[in-house]
C-alpha positions as CSV (number, residue, x, y, z in Angstrom):
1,X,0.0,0.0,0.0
2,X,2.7,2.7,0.8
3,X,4.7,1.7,-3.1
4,X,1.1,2.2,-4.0
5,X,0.4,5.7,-2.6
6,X,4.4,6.6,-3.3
7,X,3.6,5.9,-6.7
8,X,0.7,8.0,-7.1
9,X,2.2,10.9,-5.3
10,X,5.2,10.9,-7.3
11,X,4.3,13.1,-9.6
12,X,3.2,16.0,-7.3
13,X,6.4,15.1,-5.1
14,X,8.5,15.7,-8.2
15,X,6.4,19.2,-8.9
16,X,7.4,20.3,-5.7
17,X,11.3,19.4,-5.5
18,X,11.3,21.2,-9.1
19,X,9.8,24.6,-7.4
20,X,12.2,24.1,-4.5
21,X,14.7,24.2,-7.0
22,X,13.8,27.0,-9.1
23,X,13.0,28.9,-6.2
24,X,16.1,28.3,-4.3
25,X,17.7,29.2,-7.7
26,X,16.2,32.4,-8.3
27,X,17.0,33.5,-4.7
28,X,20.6,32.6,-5.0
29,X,20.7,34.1,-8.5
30,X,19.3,37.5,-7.0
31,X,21.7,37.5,-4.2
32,X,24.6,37.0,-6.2
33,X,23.5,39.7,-8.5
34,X,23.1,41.8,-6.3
35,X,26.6,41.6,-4.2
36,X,28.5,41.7,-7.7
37,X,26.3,45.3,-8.6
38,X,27.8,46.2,-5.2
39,X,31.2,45.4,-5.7
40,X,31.4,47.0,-9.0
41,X,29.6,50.2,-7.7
42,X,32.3,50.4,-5.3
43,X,35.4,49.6,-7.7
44,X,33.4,52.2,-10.1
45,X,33.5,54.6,-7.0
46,X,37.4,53.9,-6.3
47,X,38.0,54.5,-9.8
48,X,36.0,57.5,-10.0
49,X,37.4,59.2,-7.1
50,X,41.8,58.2,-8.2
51,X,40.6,59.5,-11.9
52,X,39.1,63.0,-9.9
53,X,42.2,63.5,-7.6
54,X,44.8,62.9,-10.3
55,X,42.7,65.5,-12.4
56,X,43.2,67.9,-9.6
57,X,39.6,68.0,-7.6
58,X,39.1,68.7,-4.3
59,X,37.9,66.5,-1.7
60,X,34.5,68.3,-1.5
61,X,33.5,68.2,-5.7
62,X,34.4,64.4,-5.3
63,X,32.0,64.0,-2.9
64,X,29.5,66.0,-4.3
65,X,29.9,64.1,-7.7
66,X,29.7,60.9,-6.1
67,X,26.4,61.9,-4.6
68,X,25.2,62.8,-7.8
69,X,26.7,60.1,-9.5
70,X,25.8,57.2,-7.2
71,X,22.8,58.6,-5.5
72,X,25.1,58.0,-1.6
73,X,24.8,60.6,0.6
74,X,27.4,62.8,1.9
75,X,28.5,61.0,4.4
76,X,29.0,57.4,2.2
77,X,31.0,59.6,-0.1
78,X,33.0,60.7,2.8
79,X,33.9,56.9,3.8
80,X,35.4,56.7,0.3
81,X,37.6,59.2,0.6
């Protein structure tokens, strides 16, 4: 009786492990793309401010174009520097 009822279940059983899965996939996938945007944000940001300094800027229009830029307040642009 339990083969019997395993085998008639197996099908929704099956439906479910493949929505686990695509679930657990789609969360990962959004996690990872989102910590990757990050990093590159911030390497853009480090980039962004040596290209600035070497051009000459001050401390104060580099953090006013990173707000701009990057939509971070004045006080994450500070941190950068």
């Amino acid at each position: 009786m339990c083969e019997a009822l395993m085998e008639l279940m197996e099908p929704e059983i099956n439906k479910i492990r493949e929505n686990v899965r695509e679930e657990t996939t789609q969360q990962v996938t959004q996690q990872v793309t989102q910590q990757v945007t990050q990093q590159v944000t911030q390497q853009g940001i480090k980039n962004a401010i040596a290209a600035l300094k070497t051009s000459g800027h001050t401390n104060d229009a580099i953090k006013n174009f990173l707000v701009m830029a990057y939509s971070i307040t004045q006080s994450e642009a500070e941190k950068y520097l």
